[in-house]
C-alpha positions in Angstrom: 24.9 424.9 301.6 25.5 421.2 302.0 22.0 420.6 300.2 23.8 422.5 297.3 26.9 420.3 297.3 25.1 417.3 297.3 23.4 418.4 294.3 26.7 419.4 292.6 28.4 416.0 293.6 25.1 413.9 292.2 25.6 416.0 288.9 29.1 415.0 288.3 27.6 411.3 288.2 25.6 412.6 285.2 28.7 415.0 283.6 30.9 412.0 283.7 28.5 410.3 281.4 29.2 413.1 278.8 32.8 412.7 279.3 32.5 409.3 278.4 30.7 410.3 275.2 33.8 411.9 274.2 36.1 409.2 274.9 36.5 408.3 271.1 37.4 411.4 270.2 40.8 411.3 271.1 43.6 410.4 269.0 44.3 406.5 268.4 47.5 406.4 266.8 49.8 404.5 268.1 53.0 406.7 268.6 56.5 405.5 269.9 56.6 406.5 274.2 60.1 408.5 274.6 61.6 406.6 277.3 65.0 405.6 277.9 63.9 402.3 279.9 63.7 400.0 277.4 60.4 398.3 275.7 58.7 398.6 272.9 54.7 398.8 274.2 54.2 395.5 272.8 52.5 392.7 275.3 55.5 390.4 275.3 57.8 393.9 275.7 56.2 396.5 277.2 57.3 400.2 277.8 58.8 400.0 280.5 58.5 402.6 283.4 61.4 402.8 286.1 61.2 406.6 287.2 58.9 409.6 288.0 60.0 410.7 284.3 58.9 408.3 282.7 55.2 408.9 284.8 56.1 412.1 283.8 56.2 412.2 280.3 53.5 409.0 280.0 51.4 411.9 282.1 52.0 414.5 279.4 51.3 412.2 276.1 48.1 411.1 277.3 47.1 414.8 277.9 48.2 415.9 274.9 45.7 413.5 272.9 47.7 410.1 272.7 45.7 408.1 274.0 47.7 405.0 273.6 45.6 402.3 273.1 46.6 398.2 272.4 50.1 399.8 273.7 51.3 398.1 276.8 53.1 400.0 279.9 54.8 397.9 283.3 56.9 399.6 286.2 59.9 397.7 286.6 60.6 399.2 290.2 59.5 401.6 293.2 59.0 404.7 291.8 59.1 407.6 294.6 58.1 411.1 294.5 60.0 413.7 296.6 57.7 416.1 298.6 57.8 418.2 301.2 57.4 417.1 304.9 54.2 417.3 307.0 54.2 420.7 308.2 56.5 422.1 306.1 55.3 425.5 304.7 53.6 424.9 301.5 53.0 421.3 302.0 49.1 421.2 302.8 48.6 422.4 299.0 51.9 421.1 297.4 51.2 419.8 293.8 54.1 417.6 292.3 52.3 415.4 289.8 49.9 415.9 286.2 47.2 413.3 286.7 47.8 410.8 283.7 44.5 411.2 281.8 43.8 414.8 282.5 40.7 415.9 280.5 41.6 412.6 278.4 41.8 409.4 278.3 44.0 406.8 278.6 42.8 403.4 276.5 46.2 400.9 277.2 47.8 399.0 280.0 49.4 399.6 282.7 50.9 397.1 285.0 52.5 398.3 288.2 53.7 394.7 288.5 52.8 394.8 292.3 55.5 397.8 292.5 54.8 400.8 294.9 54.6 404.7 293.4 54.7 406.9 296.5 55.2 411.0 297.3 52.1 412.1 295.1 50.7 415.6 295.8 47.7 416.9 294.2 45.8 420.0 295.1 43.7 421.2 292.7 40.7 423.3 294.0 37.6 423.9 292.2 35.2 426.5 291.8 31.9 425.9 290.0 32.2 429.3 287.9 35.0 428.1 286.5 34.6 427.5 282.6 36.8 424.0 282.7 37.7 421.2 285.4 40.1 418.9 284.2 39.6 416.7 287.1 38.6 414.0 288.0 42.3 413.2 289.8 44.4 410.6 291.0 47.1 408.5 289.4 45.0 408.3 286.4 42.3 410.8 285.8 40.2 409.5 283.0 40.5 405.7 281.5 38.7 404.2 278.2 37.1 401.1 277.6 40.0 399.1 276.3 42.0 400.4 279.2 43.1 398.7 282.0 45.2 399.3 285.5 46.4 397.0 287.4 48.6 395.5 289.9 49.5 399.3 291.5 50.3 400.1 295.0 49.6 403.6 295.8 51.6 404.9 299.4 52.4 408.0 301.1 50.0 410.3 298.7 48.0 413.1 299.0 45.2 413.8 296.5 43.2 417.3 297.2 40.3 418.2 295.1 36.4 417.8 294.2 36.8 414.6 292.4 39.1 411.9 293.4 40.1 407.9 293.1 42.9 407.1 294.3 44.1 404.9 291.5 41.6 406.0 288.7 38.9 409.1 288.8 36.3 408.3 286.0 36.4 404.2 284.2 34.7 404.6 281.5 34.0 401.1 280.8 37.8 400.2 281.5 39.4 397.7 284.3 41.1 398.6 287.3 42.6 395.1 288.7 44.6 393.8 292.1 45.1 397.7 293.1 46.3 398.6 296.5 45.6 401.8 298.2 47.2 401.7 301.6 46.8 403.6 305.1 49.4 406.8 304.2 47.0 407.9 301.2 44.7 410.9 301.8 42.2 411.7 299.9 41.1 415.3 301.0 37.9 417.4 299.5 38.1 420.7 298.6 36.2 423.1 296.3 32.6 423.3 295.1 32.1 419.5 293.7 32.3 416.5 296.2 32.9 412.9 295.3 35.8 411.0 296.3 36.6 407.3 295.9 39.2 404.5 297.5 39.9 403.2 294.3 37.8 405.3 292.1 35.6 408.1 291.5 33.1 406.8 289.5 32.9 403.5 288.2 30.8 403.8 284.5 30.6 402.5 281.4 30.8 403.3 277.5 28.7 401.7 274.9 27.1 399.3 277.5 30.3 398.0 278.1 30.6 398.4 282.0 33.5 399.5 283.9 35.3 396.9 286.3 36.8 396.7 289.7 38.0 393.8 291.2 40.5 392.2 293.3 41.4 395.9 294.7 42.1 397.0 298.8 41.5 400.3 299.7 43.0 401.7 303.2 42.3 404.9 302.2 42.1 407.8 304.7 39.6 410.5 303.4 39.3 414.0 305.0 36.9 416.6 304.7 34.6 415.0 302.4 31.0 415.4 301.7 28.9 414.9 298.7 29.4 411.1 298.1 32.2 408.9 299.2 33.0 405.1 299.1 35.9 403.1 300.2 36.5 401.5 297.1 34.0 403.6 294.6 32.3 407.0 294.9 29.8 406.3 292.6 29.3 402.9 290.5 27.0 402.4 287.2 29.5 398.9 286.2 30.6 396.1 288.4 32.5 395.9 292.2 33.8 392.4 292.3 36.3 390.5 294.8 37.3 394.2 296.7 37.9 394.5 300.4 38.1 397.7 302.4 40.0 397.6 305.6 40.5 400.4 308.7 38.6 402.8 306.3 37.2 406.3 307.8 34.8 407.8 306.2 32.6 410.9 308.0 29.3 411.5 308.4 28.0 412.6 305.6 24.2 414.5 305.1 21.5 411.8 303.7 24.6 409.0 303.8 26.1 409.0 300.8 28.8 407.6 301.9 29.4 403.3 302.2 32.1 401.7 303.0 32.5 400.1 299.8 30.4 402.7 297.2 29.0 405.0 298.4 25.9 405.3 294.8 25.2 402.5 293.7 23.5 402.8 290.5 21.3 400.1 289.4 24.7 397.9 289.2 26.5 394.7 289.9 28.1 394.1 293.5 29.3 390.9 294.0 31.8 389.3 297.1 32.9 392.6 298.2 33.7 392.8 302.0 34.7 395.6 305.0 36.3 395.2 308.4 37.5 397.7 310.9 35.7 400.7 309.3 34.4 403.9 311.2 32.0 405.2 309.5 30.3 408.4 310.7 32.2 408.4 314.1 31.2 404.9 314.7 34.0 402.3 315.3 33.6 399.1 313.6 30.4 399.8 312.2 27.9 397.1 310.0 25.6 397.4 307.8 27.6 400.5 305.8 28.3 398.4 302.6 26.6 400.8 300.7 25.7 403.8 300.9 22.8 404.8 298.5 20.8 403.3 295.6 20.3 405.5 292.2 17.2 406.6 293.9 18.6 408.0 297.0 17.5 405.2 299.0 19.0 404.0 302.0 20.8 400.8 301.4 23.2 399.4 304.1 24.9 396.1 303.7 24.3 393.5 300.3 23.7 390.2 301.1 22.7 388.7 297.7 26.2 387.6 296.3 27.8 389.1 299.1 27.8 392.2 297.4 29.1 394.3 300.3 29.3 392.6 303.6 31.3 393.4 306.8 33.3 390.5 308.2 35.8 389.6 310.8 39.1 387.6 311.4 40.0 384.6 312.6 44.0 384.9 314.4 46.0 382.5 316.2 47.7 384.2 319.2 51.1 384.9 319.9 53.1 381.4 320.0 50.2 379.0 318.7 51.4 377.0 316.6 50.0 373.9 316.5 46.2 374.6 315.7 44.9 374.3 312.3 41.9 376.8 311.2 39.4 375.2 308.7 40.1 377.8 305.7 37.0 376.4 303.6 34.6 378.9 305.3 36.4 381.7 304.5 35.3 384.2 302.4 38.5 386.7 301.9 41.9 386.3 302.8 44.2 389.6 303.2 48.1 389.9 304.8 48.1 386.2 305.7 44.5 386.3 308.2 41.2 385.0 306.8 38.0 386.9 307.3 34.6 385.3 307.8 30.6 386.6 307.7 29.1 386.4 311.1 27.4 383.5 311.5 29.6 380.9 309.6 30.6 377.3 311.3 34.2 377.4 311.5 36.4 374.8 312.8 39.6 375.0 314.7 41.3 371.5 315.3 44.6 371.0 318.1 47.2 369.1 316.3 50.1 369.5 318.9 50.9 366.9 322.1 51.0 368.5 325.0 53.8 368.6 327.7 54.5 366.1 330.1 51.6 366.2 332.2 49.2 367.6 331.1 46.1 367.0 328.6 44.6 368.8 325.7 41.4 370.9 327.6 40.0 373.0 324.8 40.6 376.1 322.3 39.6 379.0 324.0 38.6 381.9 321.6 36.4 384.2 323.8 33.3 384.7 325.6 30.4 384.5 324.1 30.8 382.3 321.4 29.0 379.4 320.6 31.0 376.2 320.3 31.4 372.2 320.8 34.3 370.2 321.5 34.9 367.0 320.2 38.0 365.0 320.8 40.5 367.8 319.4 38.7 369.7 317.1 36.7 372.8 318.1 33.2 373.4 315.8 32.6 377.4 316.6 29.9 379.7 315.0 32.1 383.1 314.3 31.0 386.2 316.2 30.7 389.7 314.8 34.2 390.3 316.2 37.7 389.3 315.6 38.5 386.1 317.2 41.7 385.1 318.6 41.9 381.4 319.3 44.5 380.0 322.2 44.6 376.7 323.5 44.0 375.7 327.4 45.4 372.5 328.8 44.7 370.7 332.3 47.4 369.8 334.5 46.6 365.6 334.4 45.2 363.9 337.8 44.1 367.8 338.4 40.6 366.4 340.1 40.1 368.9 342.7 40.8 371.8 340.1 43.5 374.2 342.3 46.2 373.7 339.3 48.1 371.1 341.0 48.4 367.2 341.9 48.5 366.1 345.2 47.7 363.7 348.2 44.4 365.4 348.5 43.5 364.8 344.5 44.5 361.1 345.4 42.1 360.9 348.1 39.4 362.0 345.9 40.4 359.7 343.3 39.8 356.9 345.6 36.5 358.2 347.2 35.3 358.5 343.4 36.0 355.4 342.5 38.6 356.1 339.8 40.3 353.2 338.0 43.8 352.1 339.6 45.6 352.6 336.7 44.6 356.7 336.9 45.5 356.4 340.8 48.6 355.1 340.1 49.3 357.5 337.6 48.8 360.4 339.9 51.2 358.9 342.0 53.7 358.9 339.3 53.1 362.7 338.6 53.6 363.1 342.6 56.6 361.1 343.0 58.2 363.0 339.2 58.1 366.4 341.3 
């Protein structure tokens, strides 16, 4: 059985080809959107979208064959679907939105203008003797090559079926840009066909012109997947560029198809796209599941060559430092104010604080096992395949005999070593301050 959804999920890599064949057959004229938010879909003045009617009706166009290309769309605020509760009856297979671009494309662009839409529910089985699927499904179902979506925050959303994205199902040859699927989207499979993408379904391309995602975060949560699965793509025959994937699940899945950042990829263009936190077939923070499969079937693990897909780790400062500075230029991704770094890279952490009365700057302390020098106040560390959190330790001054505190026997020893008067007297001082 799962040998036969496998080869039902590889064919939809292949169907969506034909779909993109088709892409130019939709109507081009530019028609006036009915909304009552104000704009006029130019790029200076763009429809504007404030409400889940608006999505509505820009859901309904677009599947009626207006395809809206060169016509310009931004959402001017939080746009929130009402559904039903967890538990609720009816709510495991509640279905409260049309995917925009349902069996059609969508060639214009859409700017969520970093605004969230939330509440989406999608359930839409299918069953492989049906004559028509008008998936794939998410936010957008199908976009064209002069499409592009970007700047969208996707939250509290469901999205049950054969063949999801979160934000887009099939690109053929479009953009999808700075998109944001957080940790309360699902993305559940159900039905005969099995492909389910973060960010996308499947990543293609029309007329050689390759589909692109970049600068995207997927969080997504999937459930009961199968066939092929990828944090940020299913599938992807364009280009995965600047995209992390953070606390991503994704099961096991049979001859791993799945990746943490595509799960195929085809022959195509990976470059500075990273992971952290992921469990990927029931292990925790697992490595080397960049990507899941080549064109060919093949086994492929993590990308190295343009850091195509590579796990990495943070670098914190704990609770109440303050005054150490973490050399940035290292870095390699930087995501809700924390920096990430490859294993392996020289980072350096450098104490710029004076410490109490007292005492003396001893160290940054960032863990066992880490290889490190210290040099006056800066700390030259090689990061760990771990999160670090760095802390700083300082030594109570005239401390010789190391028990945490200055006394008559830490003078004693300072004279039987030799020490200079001036430190001698100075322990005195610290004695006689008490």
């Amino acid at each position: 059985m799962m040998k036969c959804l496998l080869s039902i999920a590889r064919l939809l890599v292949t169907v969506a080809g034909v779909f993109v064949a088709a892409q130019t057959a939709w109507a081009e004229a530019t028609v006036s959107f009915p909304t009552t938010s104000g704009g006029s879909g130019t790029s200076d003045d763009p429809y504007k979208i404030s409400s889940t009617d608006d999505l509505d009706q820009l859901a309904t166009d677009v599947n009626s064959g207006t395809n809206y290309k060169d016509v310009y769309f931004i959402v001017t605020q939080d746009i929130a679907y009402t559904h039903k509760a967890n538990g609720e009856e009816g709510a495991d297979t509640e279905y409260n939105f049309t995917t925009i671009g349902q069996g059609k494309y969508f060639q214009g662009t859409f700017d969520g203008n970093g605004k969230t839409i939330s509440g989406i529910r999608i359930y839409k089985n299918y069953d492989k003797n049906q004559l028509t699927f008008l998936g794939p499904f998410g936010l957008f179902g199908r976009i064209g090559s002069t499409a592009e979506v970007k700047n969208v925050t996707l939250s509290d959303t469901r999205i049950a079926s054969g063949s999801v994205g979160g934000i887009v199902g099939n690109n053929a040859g479009g953009k999808i840009t700075n998109c944001h699927v957080t940790n309360t989207v699902e993305i559940q499979g159900i039905g005969d066909i099995s492909q389910h993408g973060g960010i996308v379904d499947y990543n293609g391309y029309y007329n050689e012109i390759k589909g692109i995602v970049s600068g995207c975060v997927s969080e997504a949560k999937f459930t009961n997947c199968s066939g092929i699965v990828g944090g940020i793509a299913a599938a992807n025959q364009g280009t995965l560029e600047n995209n992390f994937v953070i606390g991503v699940t994704i099961p096991a899945i049979e001859d791993n198809t799945r990746g943490a950042i595509v799960g195929r990829n085809i022959e195509s263009t990976l470059t500075n796209n990273y992971y952290t936190a992921c469990t990927v077939a029931g292990t925790a923070n697992a490595t080397n599941v960049g990507v899941g499969v080549d064109g060919y079937y093949q086994p492929v693990g993590d990308v190295a060559e343009n850091d195509g897909a590579l796990c990495v780790y943070k670098m914190t400062l704990a609770e109440g430092v303050t005054d150490v500075t973490i050399d940035a230029s290292a870095k390699v991704y930087s995501y809700d104010s924390k920096d990430y770094y490859t294993p392996g890279t020289t980072v350096k952490l450098t104490y710029t604080g004076t410490p109490a009365k007292g005492y003396i700057f001893g160290g940054i302390d960032v863990g066992e096992g880490v290889t490190g020098t210290l040099s006056g106040n800066d700390y030259t560390m090689t990061m760990p395949a771990r999160d670090v959190t760095a802390s700083v330790n300082f030594i109570l001054k005239g401390d010789i005999n190391g028990d945490n505190v200055v006394n008559v026997a830490d003078i004693v020893k300072a004279i039987n070593d030799g020490k200079p008067q001036d430190d001698i007297d100075e322990m005195v001082n610290i004695i006689m301050d008490k």
